[in-house]
C-alpha positions in Angstrom: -7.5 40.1 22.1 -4.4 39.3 23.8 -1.1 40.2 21.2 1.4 39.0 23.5 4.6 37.5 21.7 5.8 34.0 22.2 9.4 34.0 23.9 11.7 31.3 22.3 14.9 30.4 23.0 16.6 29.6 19.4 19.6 28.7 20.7 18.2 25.8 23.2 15.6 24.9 20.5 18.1 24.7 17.8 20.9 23.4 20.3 19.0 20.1 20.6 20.2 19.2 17.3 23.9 18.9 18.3 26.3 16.1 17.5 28.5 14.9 20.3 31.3 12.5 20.5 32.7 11.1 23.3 35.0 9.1 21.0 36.5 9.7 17.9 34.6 7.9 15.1 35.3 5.0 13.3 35.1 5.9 10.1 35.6 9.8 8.5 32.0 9.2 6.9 31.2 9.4 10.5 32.8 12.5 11.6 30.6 16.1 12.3 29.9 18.0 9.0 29.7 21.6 8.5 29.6 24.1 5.7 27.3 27.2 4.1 25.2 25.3 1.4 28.4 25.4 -1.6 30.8 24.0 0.6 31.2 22.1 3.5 33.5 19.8 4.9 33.2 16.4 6.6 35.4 16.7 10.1 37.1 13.5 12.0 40.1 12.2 13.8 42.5 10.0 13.8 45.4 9.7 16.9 47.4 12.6 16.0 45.4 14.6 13.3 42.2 16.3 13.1 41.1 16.1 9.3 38.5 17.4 6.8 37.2 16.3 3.2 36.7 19.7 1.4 33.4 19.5 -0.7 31.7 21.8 -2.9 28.2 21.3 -4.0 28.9 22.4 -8.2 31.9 19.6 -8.3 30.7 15.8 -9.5 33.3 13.4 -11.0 35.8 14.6 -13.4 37.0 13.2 -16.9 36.1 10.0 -17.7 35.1 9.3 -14.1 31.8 10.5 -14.9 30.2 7.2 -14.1 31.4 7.2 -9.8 34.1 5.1 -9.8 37.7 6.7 -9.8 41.3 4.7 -8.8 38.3 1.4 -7.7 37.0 3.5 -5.3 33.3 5.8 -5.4 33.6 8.9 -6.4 31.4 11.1 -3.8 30.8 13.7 -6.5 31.5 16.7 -4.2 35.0 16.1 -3.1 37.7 18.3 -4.0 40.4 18.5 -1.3 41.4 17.2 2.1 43.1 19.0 5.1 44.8 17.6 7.3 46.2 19.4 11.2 48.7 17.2 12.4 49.2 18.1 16.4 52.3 15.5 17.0 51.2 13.2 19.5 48.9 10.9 19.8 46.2 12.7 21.8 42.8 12.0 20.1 41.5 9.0 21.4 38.9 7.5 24.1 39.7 8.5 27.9 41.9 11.3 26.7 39.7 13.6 27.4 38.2 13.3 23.9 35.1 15.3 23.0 33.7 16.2 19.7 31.2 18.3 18.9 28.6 19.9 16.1 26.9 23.4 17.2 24.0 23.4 14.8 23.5 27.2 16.4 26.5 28.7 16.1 27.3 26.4 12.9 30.6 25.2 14.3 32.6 22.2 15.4 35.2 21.9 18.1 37.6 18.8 19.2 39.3 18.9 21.9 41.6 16.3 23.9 45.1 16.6 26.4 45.0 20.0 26.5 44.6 20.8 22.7 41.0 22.1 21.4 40.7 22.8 17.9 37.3 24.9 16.9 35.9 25.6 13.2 33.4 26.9 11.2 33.1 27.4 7.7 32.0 31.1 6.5 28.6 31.5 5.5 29.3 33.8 2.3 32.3 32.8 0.9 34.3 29.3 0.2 36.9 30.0 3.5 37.4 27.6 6.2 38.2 28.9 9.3 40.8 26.7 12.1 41.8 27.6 15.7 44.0 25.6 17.9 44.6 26.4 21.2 47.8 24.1 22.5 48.2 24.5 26.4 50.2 20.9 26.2 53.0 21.4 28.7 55.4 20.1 26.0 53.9 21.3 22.8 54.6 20.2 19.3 55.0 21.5 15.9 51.2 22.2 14.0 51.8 20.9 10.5 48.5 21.5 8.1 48.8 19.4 4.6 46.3 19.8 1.8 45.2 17.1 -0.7 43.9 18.3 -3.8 41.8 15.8 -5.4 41.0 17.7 -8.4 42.7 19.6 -11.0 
């Protein structure tokens, strides 16, 4: 009896699963997620900002607001902060050179457009996001990062 091993290429097999945008999306429900299992974010642009809805998997409602609804909006239990990388121009958008894009492999997502690529991942142990922004703009502008808590 042959005991050969079968040779398999994870990373193509996994890669297949991608996301990849060729234009920002509509809607942040719409955007790449990523996280380790307790917390993840939900990534998306908007003309001059990459942004992310921090979520943790042990957060749901708060107060009163245990039936969903909170300021007449749904509450989408996990929720607890957003971030937002403002870049300073308007580069994210359709024929910019827009790309966006979901490694299910390496368990990281990158946007990039005009010269500015942002790459991220979430760390698989502990509740840390990780950014990187490369700006080769020939101009480039101020970074400005705001976060949003949404919960005490």
């Amino acid at each position: 009896m042959d005991s050969k091993m079968v040779d398999i290429d994870y990373r193509a097999l996994v890669s297949q699963a991608d996301l990849v945008y060729e234009s920002p999306a509509e809607w942040s429900v719409e955007g790449t997620p990523i996280g380790n299992g307790r917390m993840g974010t939900m990534a998306w642009t908007t003309p001059s900002a990459v942004h992310f809805q921090i979520n943790r998997c042990d957060v749901f409602a708060s107060d009163r607001y245990h039936a969903g609804h909170q300021y007449g909006a749904c509450d989408y239990a996990g929720a607890c902060a957003q971030v937002t990388l403002d870049v300073g121009d308007d580069v994210f958008h359709t024929g910019n050179g827009f790309r966006q894009h979901l490694s299910v492999y390496d368990a990281e997502f990158t946007v990039a457009a005009a010269d500015i690529y942002v790459r991220g991942f979430v760390h698989s142990a502990d509740d840390v996001m990780v950014l990187q922004v490369d700006d080769q703009r020939p101009d480039p502008q101020p970074l400005r990062l705001t976060v949003s808590m949404w919960r005490p």
